[in-house]
C-alpha positions as CSV (number, residue, x, y, z in Angstrom):
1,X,0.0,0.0,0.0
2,X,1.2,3.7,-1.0
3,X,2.9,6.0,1.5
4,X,0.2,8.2,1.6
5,X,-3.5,7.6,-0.7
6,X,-6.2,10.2,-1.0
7,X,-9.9,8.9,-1.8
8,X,-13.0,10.7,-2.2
9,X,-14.6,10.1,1.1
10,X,-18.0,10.9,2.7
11,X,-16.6,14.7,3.8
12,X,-15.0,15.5,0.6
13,X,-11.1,14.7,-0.5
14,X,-10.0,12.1,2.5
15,X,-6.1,12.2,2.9
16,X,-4.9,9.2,4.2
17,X,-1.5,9.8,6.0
18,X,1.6,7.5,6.3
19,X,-0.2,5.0,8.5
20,X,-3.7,5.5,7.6
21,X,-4.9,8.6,9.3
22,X,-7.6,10.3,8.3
23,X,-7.9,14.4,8.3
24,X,-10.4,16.3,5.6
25,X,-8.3,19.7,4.8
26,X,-9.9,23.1,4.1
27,X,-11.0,21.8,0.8
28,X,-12.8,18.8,2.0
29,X,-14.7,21.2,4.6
30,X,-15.7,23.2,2.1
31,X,-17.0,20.6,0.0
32,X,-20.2,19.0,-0.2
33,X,-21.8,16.4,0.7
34,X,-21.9,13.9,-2.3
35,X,-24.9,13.5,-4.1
36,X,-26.0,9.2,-3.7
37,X,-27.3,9.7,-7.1
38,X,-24.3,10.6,-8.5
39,X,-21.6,9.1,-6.3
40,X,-20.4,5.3,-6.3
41,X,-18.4,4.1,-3.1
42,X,-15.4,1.5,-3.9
43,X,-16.6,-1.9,-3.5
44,X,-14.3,-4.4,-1.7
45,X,-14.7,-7.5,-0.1
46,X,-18.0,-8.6,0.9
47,X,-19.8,-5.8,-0.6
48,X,-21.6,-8.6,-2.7
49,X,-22.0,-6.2,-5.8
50,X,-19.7,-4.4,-8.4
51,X,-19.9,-0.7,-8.1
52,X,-22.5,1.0,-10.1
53,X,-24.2,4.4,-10.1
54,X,-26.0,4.5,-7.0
55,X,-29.3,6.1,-8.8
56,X,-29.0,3.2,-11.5
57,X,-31.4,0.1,-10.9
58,X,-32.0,-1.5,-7.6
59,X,-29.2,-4.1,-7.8
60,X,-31.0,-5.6,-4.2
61,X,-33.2,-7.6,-3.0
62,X,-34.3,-10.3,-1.0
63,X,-31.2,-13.4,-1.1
64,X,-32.1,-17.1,-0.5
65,X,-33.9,-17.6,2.1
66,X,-36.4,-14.9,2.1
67,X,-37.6,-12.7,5.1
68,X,-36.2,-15.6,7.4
69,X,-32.5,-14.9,7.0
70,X,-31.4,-13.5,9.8
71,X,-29.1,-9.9,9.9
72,X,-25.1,-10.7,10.3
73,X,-21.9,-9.0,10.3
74,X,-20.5,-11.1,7.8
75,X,-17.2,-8.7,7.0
76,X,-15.4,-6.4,9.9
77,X,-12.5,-3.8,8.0
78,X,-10.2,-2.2,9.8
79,X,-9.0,0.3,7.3
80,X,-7.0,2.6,9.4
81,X,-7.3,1.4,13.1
82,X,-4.6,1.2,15.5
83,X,-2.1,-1.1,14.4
84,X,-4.3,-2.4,11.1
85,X,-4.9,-1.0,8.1
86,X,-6.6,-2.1,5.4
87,X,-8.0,-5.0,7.0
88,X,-10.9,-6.7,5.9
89,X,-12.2,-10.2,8.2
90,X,-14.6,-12.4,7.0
91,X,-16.6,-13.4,9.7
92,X,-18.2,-17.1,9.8
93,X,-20.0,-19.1,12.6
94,X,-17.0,-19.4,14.3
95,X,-14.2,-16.8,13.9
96,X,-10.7,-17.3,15.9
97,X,-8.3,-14.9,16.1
98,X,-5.2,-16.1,16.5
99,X,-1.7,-14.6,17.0
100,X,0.7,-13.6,19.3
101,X,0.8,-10.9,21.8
102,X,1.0,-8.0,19.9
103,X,-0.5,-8.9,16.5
104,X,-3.9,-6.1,17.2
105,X,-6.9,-9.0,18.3
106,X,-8.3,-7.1,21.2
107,X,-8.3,-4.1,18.4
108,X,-10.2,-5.9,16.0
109,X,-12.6,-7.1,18.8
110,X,-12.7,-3.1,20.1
111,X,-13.4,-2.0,16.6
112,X,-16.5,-4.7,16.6
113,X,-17.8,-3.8,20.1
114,X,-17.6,-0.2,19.0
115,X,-19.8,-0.7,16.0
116,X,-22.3,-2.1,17.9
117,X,-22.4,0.5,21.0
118,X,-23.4,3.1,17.8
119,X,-25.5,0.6,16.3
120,X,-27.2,0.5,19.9
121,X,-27.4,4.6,20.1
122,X,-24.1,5.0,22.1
123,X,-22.1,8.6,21.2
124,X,-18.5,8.6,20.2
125,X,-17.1,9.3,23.5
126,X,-18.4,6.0,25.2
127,X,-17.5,3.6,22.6
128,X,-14.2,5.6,21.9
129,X,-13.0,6.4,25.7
130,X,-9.6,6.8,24.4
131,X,-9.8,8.0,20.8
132,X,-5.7,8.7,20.7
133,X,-5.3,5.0,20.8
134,X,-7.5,3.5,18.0
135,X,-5.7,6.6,15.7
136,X,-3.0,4.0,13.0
137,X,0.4,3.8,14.6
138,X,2.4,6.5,13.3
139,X,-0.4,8.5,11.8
140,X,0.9,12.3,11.2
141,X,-1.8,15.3,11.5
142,X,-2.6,17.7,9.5
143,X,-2.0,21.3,9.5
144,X,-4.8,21.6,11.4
145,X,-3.9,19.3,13.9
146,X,-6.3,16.2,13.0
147,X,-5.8,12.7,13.2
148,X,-8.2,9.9,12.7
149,X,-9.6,6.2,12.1
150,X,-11.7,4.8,9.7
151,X,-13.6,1.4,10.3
152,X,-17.0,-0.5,9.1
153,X,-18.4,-3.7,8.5
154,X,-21.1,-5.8,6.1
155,X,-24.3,-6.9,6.8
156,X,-26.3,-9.9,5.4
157,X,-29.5,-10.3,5.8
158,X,-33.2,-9.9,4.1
159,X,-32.1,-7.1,1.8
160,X,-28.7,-8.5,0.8
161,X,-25.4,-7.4,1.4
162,X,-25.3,-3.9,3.0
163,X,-22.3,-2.2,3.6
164,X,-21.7,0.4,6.7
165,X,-17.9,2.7,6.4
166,X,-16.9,5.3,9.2
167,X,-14.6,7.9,9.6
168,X,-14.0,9.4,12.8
169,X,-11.8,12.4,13.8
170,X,-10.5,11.5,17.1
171,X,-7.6,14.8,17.2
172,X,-8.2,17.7,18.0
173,X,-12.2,16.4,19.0
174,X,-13.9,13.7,18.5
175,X,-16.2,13.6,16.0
176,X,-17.8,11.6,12.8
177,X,-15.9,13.0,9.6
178,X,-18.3,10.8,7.4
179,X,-20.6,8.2,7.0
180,X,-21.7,5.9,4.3
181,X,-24.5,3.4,4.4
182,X,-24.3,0.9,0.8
183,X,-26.5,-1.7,-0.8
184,X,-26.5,-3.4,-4.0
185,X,-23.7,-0.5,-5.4
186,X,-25.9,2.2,-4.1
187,X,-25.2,5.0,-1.8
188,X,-28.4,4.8,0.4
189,X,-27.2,7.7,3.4
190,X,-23.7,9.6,3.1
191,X,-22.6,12.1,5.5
192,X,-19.5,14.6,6.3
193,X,-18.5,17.8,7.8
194,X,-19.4,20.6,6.0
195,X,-18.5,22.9,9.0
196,X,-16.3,22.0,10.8
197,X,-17.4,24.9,13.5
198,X,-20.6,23.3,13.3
199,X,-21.7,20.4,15.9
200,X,-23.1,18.8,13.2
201,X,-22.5,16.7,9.6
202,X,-24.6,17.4,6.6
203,X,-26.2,14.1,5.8
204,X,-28.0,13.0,2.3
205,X,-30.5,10.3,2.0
206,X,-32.3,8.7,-0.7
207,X,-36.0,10.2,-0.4
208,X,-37.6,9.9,-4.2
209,X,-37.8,7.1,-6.1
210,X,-37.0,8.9,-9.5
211,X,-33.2,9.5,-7.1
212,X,-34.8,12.4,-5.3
213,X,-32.5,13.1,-1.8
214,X,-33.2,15.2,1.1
215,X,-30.7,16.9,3.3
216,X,-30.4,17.2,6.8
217,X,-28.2,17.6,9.4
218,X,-27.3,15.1,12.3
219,X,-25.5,15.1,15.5
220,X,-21.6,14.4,14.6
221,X,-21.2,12.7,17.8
222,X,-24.1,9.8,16.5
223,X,-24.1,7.0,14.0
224,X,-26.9,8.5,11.4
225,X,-27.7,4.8,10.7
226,X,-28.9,4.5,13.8
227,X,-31.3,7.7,13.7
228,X,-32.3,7.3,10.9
229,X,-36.0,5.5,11.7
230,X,-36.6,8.8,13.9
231,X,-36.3,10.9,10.4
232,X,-37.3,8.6,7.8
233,X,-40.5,8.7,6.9
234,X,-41.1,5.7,4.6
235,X,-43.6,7.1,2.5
236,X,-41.8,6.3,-0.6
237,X,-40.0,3.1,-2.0
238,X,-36.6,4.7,-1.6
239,X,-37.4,5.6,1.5
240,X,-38.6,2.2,2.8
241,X,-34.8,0.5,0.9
242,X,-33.4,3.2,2.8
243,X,-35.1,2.0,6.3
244,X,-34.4,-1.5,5.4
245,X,-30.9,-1.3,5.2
246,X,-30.5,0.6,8.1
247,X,-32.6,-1.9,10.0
248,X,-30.5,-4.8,8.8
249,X,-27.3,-3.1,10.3
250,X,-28.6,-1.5,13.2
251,X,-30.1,-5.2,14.5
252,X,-27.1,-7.0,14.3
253,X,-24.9,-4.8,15.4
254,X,-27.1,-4.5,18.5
255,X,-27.3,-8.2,19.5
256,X,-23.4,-8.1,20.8
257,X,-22.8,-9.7,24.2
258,X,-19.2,-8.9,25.3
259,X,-17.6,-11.6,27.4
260,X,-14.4,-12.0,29.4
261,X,-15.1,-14.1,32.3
262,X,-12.9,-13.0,35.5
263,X,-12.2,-15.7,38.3
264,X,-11.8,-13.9,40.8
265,X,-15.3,-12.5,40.7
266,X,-16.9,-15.4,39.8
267,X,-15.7,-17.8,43.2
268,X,-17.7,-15.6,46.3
269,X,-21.6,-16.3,46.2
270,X,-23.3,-13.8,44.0
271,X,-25.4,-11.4,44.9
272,X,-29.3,-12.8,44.0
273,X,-30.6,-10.6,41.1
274,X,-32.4,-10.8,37.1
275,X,-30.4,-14.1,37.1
276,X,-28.6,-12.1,33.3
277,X,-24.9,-13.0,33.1
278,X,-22.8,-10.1,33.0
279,X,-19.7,-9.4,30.8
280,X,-17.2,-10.9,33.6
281,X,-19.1,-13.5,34.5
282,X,-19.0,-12.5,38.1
283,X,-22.6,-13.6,39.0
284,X,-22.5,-17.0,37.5
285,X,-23.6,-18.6,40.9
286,X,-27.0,-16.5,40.4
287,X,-27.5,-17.4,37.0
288,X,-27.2,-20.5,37.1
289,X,-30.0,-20.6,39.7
290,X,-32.0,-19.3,37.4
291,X,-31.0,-21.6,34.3
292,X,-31.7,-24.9,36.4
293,X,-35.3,-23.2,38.0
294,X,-36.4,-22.1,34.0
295,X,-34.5,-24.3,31.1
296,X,-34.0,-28.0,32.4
297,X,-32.9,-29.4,28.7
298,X,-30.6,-26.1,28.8
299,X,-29.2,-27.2,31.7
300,X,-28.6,-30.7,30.9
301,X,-26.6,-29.6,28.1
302,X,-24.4,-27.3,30.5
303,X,-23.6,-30.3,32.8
304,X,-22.3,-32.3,29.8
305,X,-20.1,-30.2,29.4
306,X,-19.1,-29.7,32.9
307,X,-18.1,-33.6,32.8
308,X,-15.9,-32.5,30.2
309,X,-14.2,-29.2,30.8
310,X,-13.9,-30.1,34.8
311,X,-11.8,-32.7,36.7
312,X,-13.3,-35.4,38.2
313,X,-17.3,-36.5,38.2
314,X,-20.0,-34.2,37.3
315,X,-23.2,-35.2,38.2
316,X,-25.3,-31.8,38.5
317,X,-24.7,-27.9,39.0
318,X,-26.9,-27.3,41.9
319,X,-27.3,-23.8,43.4
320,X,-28.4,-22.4,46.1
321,X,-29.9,-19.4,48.4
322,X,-28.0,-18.8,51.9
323,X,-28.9,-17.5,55.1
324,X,-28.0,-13.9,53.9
325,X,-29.4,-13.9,50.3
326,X,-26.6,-14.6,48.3
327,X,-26.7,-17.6,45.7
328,X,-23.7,-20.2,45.9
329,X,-22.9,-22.1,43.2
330,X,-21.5,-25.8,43.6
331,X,-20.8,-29.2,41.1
332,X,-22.0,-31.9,42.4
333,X,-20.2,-35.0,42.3
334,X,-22.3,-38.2,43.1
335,X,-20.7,-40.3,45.6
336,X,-18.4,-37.6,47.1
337,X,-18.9,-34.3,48.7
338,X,-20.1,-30.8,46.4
339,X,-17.0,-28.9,45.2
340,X,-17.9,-25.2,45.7
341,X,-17.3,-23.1,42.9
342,X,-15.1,-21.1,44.7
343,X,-12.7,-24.0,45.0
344,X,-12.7,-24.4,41.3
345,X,-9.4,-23.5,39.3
346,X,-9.3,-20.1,37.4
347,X,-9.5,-22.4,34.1
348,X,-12.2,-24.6,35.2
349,X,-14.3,-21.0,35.9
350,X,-13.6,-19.7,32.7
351,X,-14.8,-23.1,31.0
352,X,-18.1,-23.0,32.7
353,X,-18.9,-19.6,32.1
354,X,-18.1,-19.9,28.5
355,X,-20.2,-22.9,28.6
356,X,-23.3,-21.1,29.9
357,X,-22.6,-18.2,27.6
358,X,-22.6,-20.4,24.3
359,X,-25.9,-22.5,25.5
360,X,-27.9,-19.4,26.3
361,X,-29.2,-16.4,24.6
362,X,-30.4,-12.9,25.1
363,X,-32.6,-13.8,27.6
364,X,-29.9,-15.1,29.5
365,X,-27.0,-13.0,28.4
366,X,-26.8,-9.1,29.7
367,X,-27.4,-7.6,26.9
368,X,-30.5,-6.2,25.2
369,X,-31.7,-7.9,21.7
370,X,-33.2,-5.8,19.4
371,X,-37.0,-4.6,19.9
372,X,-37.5,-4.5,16.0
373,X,-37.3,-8.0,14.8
374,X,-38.9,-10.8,17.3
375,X,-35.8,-13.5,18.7
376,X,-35.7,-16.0,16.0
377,X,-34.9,-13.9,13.6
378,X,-32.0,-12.0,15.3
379,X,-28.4,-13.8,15.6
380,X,-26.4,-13.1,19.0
381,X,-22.4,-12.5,18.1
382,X,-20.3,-13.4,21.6
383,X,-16.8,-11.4,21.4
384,X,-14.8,-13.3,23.6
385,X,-11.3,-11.9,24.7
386,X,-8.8,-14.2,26.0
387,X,-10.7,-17.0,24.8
388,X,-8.5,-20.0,25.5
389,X,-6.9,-17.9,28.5
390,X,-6.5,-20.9,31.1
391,X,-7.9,-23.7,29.4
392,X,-6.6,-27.0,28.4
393,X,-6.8,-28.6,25.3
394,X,-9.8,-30.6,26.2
395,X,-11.8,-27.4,27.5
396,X,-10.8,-25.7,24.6
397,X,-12.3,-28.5,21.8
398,X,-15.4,-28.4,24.3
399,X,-16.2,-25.2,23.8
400,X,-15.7,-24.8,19.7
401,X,-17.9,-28.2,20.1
402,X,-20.4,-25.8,21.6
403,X,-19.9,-22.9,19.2
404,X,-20.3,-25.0,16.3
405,X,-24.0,-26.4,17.8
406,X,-24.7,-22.9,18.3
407,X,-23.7,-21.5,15.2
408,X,-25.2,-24.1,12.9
409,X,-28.1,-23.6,14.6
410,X,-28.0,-20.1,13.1
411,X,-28.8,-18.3,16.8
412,X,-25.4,-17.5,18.3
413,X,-22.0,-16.6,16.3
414,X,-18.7,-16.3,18.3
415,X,-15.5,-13.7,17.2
416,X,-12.9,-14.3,20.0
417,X,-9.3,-14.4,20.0
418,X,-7.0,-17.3,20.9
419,X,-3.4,-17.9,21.5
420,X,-0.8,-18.5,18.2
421,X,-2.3,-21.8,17.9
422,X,-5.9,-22.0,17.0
423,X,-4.9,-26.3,18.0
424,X,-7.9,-28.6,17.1
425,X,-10.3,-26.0,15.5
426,X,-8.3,-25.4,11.7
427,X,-10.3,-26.9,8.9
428,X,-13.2,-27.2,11.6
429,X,-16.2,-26.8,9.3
430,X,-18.6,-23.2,10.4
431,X,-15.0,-22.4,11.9
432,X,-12.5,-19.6,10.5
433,X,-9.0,-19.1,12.0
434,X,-7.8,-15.7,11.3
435,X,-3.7,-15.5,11.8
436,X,-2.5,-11.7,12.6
437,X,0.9,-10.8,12.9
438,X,2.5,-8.3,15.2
């Protein structure tokens, strides 16, 4: 890759630097917004089309499978983020990271969980606590003193491939530079800074369907995808494409359940609550109280794998209330006496929890499904840092056992990132090892 590239982003003329950051100069402030009837986006990988003019013929429409196919993020591009650029990964059932120490996973797991806190409504600032950081390595600024990031993903679903790209401005503030929402080689929402002493970006959405637009501005601190049912009315064809789309991306980047399970939290009896695991597992004790009360085949299936990700017998996970309110959590071994799960080793934790995480759902899961589309017809993606961390070779098959059930079953996807060797799981089928390099 050049040195330096420059391509016609969603704010104007989009310099890319040495190491893929992103400024828009006087020039590109000055510019317009571009026109979706006139202007075509570069395709790439997964965009599932050629490019074309965006007010040429509705390429899209509903893929095999009809309304049933549920929305996905079936490609994640890094294309100026922290140590990556230009990266594109092709997300399957089952997606391993695997590399050494150093080679970016947790950024391309950031960059995903970032996506999804816009997708959900989240401003910049939350998602991007420390904006300096996710800026390429080495990244110059401008004379104006701006540095930035760009990253997006692809959608499958009901209407077909849709593509979502995003450039931020994290230096001197953060902000959205641009925006582009893509289906079928159309532009269906572009935005950028037209004023950059504005608060705002000037966005452009298909409106007529002879390639009428209408213009508008929206917060620059928002993803416009995500506002876009509050100013869309749908009264025309265009306008119901454009709603689509946006639909597709905003549901699956929603259903996102973060998960690193921490030990240390998980081993004192939990505090008795909505019995919904949280991101570090620490109130596994409750939920499991709930699970064996509510789902008994679900809970079957979470002791078989207890017999095989724990030393010794397994005969049941039972839990209980004590005398103060708090749930304890214990395996039960037949013959012998209950192990407490507080005696349990860190890996044997982490096994169980990811256990109970790739059995269960939304319901289950803290985390909030979308309220547009009813269950089956959403797919939960687990990010899973540190995935292997502390497991065995036989806790680690276990688990990919369970992702693949999951996943083939269309309900639950998995992205988590794994040690230099992804041992056992390459040439899996519904699972894809991805190998970075520091």
């Amino acid at each position: 890759m050049d040195a330096t590239t420059a391509t016609s982003g969603p704010a104007g003329p989009v310099t890319t630097g040495p190491a893929g950051s992103v400024t828009t100069g006087p020039a590109a402030a000055r510019a317009r917004v571009p026109d979706p009837r006139t202007y075509a986006w570069p395709t790439g990988p997964g965009s599932g089309s050629s490019a074309s003019a965006p007010g040429g013929p509705a390429a899209e429409g509903p893929v095999a499978g009809g309304p049933q196919l549920r929305a996905g993020v079936s490609e994640l591009r890094l294309s100026a983020f922290g140590r990556h650029r230009g990266m594109g990964v092709a997300l399957g059932p089952v997606t391993l990271l695997a590399g050494p120490s150093g080679s970016g996973k947790s950024q391309v797991l950031a960059a995903y969980a970032a996506l999804a806190g816009l997708g959900g409504g989240a401003g910049l600032a939350e998602v991007f606590p420390e904006p300096a950081a996710c800026v390429p390595d080495g990244s110059l600024p401008d004379a104006a003193g701006r540095r930035g990031f760009r990253i997006g993903c692809t959608v499958d679903g009901p209407v077909g491939p849709v593509r979502l790209d995003l450039a931020v401005q994290a230096q001197p503030g953060l902000r959205i530079a641009g925006e582009r929402l893509s289906a079928g080689g159309r532009t269906l929402l572009a935005t950028g800074l037209r004023d950059p002493a504005r608060r705002a970006v000037e966005a452009v959405w298909l409106s007529g369907d002879a390639g009428g637009v209408t213009r508008a501005p929206l917060p620059d601190d928002r993803l416009g995808t995500a506002l876009l049912a509050l100013r869309v009315a749908g009264r025309t064809e265009a306008e119901r494409r454009v709603l689509a789309a946006a639909e597709q991306v905003v549901v699956a980047l929603r259903s996102v359940y973060a998960c690193d399970p921490r030990p240390d939290r998980m081993r004192a009896p939990a505090a008795p609550g909505g019995g919904r695991l949280a991101g570090d597992c620490g109130n596994l004790a409750d939920v499991l109280h709930r699970t064996r009360r509510e789902c008994g085949t679900r809970h079957a299936l979470l002791v078989h794998a207890a017999r095989a990700g724990c030393a010794g017998p397994v005969q049941d996970l039972a839990a209980r209330v004590l005398a103060d309110g708090r749930v304890a959590a214990e395996l039960v071994r037949g013959t012998g006496p209950a192990t407490a799960l507080g005696r349990l080793g860190d890996g044997e934790l982490r096994f169980l929890a990811l256990a109970l995480v790739l059995l269960t759902g939304p319901g289950v899961l803290a985390v909030e499904p979308a309220a547009e589309l009813p269950s089956a017809r959403q797919t939960l993606t687990v990010l899973a840092d540190g995935f292997d961390r502390a497991l065995d070779a036989r806790q680690r098959a276990e688990l990919v056992r369970l992702a693949r059930l999951s996943g083939g079953r269309g309900h639950l996807r998995l992205v988590a990132a794994v040690g230099e060797e992804a041992v056992g799981a390459r040439g899996l089928p519904e699972v894809s090892v991805v190998d970075l390099v520091p």
